[in-house]
PyMOL Python script that loads the backbone (N, CA, C, O; Angstrom):
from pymol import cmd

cmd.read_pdbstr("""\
ATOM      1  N   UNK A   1      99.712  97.099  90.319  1.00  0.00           N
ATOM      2  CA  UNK A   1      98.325  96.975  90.707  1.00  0.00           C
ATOM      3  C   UNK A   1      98.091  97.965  91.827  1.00  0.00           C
ATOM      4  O   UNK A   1      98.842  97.964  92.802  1.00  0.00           O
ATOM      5  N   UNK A   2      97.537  98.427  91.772  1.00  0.00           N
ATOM      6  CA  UNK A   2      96.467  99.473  92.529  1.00  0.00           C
ATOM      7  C   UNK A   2      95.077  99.535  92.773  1.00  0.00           C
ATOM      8  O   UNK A   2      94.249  99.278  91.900  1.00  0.00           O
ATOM      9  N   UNK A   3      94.716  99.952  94.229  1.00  0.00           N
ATOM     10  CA  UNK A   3      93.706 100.151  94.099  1.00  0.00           C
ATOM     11  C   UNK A   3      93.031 100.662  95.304  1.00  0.00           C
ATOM     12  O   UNK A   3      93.565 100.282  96.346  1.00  0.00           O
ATOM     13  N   UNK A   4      91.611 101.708  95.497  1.00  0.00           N
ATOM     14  CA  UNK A   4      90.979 101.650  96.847  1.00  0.00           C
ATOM     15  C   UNK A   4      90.399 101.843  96.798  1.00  0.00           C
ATOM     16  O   UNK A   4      89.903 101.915  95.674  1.00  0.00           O
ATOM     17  N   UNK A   5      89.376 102.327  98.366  1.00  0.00           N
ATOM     18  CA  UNK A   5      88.129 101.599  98.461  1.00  0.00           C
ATOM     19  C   UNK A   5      87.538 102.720 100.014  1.00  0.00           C
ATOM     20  O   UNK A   5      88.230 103.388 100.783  1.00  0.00           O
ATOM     21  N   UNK A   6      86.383 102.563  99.982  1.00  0.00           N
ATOM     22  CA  UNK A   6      85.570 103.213 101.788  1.00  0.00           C
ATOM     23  C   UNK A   6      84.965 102.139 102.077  1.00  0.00           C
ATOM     24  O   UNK A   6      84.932 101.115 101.394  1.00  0.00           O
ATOM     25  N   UNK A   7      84.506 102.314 103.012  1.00  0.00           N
ATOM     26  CA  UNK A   7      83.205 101.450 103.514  1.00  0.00           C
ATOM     27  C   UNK A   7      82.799 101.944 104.630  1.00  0.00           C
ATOM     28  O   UNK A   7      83.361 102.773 105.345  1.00  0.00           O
ATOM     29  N   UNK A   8      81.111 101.051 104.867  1.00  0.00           N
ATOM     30  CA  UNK A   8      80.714 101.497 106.135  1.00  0.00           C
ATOM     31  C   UNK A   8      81.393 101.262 107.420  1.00  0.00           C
ATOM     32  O   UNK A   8      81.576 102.034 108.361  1.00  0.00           O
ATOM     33  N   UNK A   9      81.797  99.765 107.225  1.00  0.00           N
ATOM     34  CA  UNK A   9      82.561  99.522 108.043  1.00  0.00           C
ATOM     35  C   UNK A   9      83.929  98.734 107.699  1.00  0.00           C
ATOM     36  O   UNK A   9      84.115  98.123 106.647  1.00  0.00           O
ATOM     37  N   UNK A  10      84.873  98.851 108.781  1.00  0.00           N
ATOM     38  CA  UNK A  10      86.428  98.668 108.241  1.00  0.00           C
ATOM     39  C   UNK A  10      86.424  97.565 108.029  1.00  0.00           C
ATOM     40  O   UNK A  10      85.710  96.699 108.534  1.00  0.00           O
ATOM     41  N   UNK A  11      87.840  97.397 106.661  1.00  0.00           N
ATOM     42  CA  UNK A  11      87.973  96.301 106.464  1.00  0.00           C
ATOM     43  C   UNK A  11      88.935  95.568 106.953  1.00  0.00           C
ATOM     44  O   UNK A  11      90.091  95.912 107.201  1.00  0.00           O
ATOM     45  N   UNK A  12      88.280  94.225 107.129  1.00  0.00           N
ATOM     46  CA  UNK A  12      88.960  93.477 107.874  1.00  0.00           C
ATOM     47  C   UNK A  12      90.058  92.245 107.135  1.00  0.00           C
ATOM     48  O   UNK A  12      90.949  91.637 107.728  1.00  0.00           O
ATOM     49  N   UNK A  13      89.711  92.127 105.827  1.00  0.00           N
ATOM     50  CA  UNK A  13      90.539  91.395 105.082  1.00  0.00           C
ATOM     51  C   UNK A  13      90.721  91.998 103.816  1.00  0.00           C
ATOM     52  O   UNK A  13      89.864  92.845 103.563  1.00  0.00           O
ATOM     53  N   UNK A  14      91.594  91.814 102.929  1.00  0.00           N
ATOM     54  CA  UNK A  14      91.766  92.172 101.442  1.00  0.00           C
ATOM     55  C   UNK A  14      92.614  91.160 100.953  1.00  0.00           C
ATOM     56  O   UNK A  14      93.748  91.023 101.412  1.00  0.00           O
ATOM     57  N   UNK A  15      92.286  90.631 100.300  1.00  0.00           N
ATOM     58  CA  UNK A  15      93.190  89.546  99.268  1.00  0.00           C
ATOM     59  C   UNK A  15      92.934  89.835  97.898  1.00  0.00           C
ATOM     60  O   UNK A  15      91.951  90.217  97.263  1.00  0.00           O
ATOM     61  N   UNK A  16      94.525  89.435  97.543  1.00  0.00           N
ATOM     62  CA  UNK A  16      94.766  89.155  95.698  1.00  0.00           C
ATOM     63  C   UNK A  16      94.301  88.203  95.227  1.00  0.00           C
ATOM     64  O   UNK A  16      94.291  87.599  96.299  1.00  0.00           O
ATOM     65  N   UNK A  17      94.087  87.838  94.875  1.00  0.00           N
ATOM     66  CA  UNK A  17      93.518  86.295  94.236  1.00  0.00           C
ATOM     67  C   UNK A  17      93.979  86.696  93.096  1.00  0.00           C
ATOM     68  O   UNK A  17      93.609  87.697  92.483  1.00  0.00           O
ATOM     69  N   UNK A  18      95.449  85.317  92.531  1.00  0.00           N
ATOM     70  CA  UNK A  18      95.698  85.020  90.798  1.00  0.00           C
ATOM     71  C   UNK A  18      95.348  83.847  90.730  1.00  0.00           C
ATOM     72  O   UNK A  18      95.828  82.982  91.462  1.00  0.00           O
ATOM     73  N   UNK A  19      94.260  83.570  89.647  1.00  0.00           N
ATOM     74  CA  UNK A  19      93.657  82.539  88.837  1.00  0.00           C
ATOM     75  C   UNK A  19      93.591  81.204  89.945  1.00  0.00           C
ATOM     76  O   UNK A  19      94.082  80.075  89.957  1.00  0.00           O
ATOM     77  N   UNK A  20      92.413  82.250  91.151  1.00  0.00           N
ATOM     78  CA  UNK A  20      92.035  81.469  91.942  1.00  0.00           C
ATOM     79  C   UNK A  20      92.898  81.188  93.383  1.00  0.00           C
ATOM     80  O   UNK A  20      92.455  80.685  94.415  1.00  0.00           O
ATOM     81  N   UNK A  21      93.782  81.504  93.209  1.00  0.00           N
ATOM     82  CA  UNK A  21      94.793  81.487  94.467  1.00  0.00           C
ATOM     83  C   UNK A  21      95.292  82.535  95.148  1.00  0.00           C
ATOM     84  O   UNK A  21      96.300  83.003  94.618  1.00  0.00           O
ATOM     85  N   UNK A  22      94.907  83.121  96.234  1.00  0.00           N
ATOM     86  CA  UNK A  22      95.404  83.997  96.988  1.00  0.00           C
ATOM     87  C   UNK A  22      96.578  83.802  97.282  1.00  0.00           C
ATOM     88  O   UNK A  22      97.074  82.874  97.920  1.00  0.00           O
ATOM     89  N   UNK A  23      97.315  85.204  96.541  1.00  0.00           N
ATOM     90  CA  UNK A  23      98.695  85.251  96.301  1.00  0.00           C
ATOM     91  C   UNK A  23      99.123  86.205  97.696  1.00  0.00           C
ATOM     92  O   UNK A  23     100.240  86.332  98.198  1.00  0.00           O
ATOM     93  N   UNK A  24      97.687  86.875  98.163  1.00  0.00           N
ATOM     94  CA  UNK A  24      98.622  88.264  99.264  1.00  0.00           C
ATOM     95  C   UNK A  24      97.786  88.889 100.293  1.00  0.00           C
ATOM     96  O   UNK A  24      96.857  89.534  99.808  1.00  0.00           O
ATOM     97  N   UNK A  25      97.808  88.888 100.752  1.00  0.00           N
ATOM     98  CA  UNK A  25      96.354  89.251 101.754  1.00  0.00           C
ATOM     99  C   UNK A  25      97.007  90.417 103.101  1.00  0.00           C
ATOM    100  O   UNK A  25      97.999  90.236 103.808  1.00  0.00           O
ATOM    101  N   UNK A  26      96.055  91.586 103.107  1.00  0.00           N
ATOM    102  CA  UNK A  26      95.919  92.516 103.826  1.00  0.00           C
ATOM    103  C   UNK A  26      95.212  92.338 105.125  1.00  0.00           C
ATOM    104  O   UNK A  26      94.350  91.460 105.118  1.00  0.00           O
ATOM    105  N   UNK A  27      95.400  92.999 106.256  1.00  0.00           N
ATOM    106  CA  UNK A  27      94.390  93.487 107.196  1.00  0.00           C
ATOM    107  C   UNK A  27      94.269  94.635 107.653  1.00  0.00           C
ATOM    108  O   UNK A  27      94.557  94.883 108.824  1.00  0.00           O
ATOM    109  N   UNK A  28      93.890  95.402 106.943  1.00  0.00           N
ATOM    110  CA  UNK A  28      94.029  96.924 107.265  1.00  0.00           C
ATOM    111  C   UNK A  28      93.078  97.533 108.428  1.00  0.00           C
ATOM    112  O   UNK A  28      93.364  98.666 108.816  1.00  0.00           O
ATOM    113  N   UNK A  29      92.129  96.968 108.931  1.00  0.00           N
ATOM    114  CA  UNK A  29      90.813  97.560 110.138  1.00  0.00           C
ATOM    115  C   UNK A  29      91.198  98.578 110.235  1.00  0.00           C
ATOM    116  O   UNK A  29      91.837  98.915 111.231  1.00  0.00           O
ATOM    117  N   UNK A  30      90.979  99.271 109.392  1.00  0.00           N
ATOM    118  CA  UNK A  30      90.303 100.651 108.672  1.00  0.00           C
ATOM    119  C   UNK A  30      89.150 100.893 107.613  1.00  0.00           C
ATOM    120  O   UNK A  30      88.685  99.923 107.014  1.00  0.00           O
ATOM    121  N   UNK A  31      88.715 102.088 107.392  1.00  0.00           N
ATOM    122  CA  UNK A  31      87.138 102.359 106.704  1.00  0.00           C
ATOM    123  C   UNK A  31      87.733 103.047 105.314  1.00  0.00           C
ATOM    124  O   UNK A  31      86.857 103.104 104.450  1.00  0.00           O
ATOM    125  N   UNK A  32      88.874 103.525 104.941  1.00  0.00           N
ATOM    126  CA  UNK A  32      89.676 103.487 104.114  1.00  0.00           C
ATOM    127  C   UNK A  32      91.290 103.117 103.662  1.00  0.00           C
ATOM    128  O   UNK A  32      92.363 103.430 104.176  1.00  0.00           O
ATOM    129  N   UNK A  33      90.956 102.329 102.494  1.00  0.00           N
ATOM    130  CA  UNK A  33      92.430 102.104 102.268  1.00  0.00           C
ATOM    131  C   UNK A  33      92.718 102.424 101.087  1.00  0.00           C
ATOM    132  O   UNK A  33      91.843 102.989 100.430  1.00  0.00           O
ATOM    133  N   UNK A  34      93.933 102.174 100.520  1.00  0.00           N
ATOM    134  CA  UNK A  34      95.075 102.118  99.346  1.00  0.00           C
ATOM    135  C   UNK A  34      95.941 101.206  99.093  1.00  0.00           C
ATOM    136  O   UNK A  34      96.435 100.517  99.985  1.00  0.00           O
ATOM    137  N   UNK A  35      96.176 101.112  98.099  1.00  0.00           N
ATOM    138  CA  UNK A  35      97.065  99.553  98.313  1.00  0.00           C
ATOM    139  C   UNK A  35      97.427  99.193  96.980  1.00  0.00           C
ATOM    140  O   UNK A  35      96.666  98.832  96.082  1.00  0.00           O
ATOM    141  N   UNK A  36      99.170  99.385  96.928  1.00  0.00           N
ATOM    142  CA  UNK A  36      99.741  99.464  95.707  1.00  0.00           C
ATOM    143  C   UNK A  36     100.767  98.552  95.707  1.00  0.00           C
ATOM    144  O   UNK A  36     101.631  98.662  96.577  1.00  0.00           O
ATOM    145  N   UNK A  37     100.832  97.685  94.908  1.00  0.00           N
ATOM    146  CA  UNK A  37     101.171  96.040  94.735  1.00  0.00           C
ATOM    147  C   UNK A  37     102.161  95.962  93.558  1.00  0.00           C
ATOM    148  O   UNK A  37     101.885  96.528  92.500  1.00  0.00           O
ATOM    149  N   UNK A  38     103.277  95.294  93.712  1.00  0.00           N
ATOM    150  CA  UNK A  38     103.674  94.890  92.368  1.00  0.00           C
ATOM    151  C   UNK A  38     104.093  93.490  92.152  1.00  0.00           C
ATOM    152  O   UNK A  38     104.778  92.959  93.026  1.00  0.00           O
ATOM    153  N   UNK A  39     103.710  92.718  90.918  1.00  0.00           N
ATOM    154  CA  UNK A  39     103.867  91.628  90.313  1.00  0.00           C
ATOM    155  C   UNK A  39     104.356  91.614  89.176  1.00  0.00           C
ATOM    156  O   UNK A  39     104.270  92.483  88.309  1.00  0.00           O
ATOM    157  N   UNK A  40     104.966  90.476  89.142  1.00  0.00           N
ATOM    158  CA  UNK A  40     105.192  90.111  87.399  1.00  0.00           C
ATOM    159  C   UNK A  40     104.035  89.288  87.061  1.00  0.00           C
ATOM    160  O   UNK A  40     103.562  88.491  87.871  1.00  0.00           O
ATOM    161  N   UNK A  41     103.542  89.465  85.831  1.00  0.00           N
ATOM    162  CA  UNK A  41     102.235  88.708  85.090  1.00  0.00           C
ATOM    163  C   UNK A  41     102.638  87.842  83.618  1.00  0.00           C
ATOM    164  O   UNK A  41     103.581  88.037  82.851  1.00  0.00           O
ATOM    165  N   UNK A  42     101.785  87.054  83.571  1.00  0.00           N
ATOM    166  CA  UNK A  42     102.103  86.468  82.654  1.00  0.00           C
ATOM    167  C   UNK A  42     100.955  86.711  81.444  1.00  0.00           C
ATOM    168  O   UNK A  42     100.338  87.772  81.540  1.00  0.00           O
ATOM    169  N   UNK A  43     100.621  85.856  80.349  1.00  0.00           N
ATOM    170  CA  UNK A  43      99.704  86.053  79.261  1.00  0.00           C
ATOM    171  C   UNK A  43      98.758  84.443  80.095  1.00  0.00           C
ATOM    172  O   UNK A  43      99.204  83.445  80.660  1.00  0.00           O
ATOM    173  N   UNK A  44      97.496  84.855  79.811  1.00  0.00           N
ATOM    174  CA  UNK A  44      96.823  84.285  80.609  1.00  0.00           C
ATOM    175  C   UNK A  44      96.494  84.086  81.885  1.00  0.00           C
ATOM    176  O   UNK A  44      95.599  83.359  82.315  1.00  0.00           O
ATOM    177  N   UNK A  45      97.390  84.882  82.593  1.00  0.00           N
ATOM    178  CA  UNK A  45      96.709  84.766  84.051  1.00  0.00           C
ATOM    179  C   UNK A  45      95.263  85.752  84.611  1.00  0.00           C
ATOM    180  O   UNK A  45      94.751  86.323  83.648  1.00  0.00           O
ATOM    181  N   UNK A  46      94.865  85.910  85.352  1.00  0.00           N
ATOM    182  CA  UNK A  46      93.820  86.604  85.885  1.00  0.00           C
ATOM    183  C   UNK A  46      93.700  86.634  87.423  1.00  0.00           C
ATOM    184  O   UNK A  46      93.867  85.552  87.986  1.00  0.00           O
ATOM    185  N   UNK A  47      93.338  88.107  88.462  1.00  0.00           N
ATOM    186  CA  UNK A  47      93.355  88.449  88.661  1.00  0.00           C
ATOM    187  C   UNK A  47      92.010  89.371  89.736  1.00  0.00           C
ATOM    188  O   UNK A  47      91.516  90.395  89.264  1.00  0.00           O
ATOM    189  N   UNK A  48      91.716  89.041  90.642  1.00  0.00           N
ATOM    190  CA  UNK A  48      90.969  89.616  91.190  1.00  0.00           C
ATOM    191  C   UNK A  48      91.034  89.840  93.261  1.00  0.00           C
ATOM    192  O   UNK A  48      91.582  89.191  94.152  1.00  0.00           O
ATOM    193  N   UNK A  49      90.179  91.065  93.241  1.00  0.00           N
ATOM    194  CA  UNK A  49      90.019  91.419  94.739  1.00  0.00           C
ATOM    195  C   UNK A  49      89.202  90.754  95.478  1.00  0.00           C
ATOM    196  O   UNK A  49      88.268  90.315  94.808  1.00  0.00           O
ATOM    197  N   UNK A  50      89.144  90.460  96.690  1.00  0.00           N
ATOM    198  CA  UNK A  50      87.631  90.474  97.385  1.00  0.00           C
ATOM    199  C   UNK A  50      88.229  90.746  98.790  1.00  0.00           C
ATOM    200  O   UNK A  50      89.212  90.332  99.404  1.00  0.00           O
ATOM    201  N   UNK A  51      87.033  91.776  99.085  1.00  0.00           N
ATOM    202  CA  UNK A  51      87.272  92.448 100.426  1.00  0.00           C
ATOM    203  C   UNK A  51      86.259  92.381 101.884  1.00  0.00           C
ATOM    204  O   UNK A  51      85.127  92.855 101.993  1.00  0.00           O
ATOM    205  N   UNK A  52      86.909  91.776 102.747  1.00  0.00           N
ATOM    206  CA  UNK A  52      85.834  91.754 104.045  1.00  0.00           C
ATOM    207  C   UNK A  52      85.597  92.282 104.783  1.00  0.00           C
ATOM    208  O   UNK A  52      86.564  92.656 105.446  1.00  0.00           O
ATOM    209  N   UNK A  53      84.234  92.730 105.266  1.00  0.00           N
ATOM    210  CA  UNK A  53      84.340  94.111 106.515  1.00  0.00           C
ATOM    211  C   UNK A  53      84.077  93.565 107.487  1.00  0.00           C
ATOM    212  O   UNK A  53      83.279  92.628 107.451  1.00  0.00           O
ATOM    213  N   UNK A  54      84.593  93.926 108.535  1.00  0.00           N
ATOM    214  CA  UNK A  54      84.362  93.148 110.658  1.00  0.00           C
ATOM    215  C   UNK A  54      82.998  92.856 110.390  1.00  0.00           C
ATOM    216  O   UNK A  54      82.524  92.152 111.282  1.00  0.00           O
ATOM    217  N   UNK A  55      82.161  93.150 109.451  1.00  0.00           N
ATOM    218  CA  UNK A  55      80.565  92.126 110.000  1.00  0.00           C
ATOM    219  C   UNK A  55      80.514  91.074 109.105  1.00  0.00           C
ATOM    220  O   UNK A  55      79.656  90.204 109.253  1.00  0.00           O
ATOM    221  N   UNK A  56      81.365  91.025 108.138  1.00  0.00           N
ATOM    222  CA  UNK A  56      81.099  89.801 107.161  1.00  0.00           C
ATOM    223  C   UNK A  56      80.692  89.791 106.159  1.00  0.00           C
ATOM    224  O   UNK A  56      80.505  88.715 105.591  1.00  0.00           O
ATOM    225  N   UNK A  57      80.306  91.366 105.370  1.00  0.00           N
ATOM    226  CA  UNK A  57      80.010  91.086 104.348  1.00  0.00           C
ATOM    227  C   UNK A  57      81.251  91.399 103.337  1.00  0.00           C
ATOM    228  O   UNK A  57      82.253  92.074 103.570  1.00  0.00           O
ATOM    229  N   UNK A  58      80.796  90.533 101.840  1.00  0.00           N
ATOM    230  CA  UNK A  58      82.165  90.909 101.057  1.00  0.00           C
ATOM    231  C   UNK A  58      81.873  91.318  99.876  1.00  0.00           C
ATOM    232  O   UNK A  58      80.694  91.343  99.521  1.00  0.00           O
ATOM    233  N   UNK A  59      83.085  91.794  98.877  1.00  0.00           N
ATOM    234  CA  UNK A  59      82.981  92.002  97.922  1.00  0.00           C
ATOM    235  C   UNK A  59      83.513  91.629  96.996  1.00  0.00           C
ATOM    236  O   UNK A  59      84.635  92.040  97.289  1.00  0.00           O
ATOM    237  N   UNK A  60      83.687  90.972  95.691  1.00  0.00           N
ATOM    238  CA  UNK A  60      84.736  90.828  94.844  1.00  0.00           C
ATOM    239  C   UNK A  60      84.349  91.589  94.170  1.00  0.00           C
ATOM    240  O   UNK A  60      83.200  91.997  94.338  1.00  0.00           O
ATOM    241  N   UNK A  61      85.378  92.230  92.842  1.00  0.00           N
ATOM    242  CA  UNK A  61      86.271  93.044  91.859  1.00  0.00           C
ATOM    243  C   UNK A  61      85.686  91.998  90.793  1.00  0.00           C
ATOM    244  O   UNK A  61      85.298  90.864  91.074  1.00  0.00           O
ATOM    245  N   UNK A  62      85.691  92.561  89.568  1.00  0.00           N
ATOM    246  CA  UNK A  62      85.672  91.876  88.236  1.00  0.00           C
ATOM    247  C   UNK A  62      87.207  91.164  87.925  1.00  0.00           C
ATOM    248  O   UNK A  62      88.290  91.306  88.492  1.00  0.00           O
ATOM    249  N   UNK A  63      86.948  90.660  87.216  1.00  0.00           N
ATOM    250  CA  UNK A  63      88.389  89.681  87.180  1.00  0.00           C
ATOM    251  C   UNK A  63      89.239  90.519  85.999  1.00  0.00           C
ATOM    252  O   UNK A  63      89.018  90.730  84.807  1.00  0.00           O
ATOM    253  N   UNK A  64      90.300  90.885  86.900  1.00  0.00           N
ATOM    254  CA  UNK A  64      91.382  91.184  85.259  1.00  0.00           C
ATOM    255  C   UNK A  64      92.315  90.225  84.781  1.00  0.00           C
ATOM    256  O   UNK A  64      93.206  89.621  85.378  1.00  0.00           O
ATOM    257  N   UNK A  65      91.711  90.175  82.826  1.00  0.00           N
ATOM    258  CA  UNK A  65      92.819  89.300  82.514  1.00  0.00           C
ATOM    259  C   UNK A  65      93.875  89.894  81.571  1.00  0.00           C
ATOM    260  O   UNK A  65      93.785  90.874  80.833  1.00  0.00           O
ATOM    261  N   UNK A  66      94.967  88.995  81.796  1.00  0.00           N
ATOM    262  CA  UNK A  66      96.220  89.790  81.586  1.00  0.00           C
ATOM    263  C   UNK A  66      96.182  88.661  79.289  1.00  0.00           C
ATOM    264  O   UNK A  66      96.069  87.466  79.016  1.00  0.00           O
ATOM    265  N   UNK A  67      96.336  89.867  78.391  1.00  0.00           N
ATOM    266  CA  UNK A  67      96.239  89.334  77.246  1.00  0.00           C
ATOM    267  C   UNK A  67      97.734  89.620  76.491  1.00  0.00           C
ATOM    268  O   UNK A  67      97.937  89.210  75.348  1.00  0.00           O
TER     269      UNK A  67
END
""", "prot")
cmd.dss("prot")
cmd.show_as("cartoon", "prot")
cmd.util.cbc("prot")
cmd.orient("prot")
């Protein structure tokens, strides 16, 4: 898993979330990152980001599912 990102302002959190459970969580307070992850997956699990910047706003990722 891979992945990155800018923003206006740095981010202050990044978490994995598998099928609802934050498996891994970042704090990078920086305005860019990268961030290359490895897991084992199974058939049916899923998969998503959501990222927070020092003022609070966030974002989640579309969900990837693993088939």
């Amino acid at each position: 898993l891979a992945g990155d990102g800018s923003a206006h302002d740095v981010f202050s959190n990044i978490d994995l979330i598998k099928n609802g459970t934050v498996i891994q969580s970042w704090s990078p307070h920086q305005k860019t990152v990268t961030i290359t992850f490895s897991l084992a997956v199974s058939t049916g699990d899923y998969y998503y980001i959501r990222v927070t910047q020092a003022d609070g706003d966030e974002a989640v990722s579309s969900p990837i599912w693993i088939h």
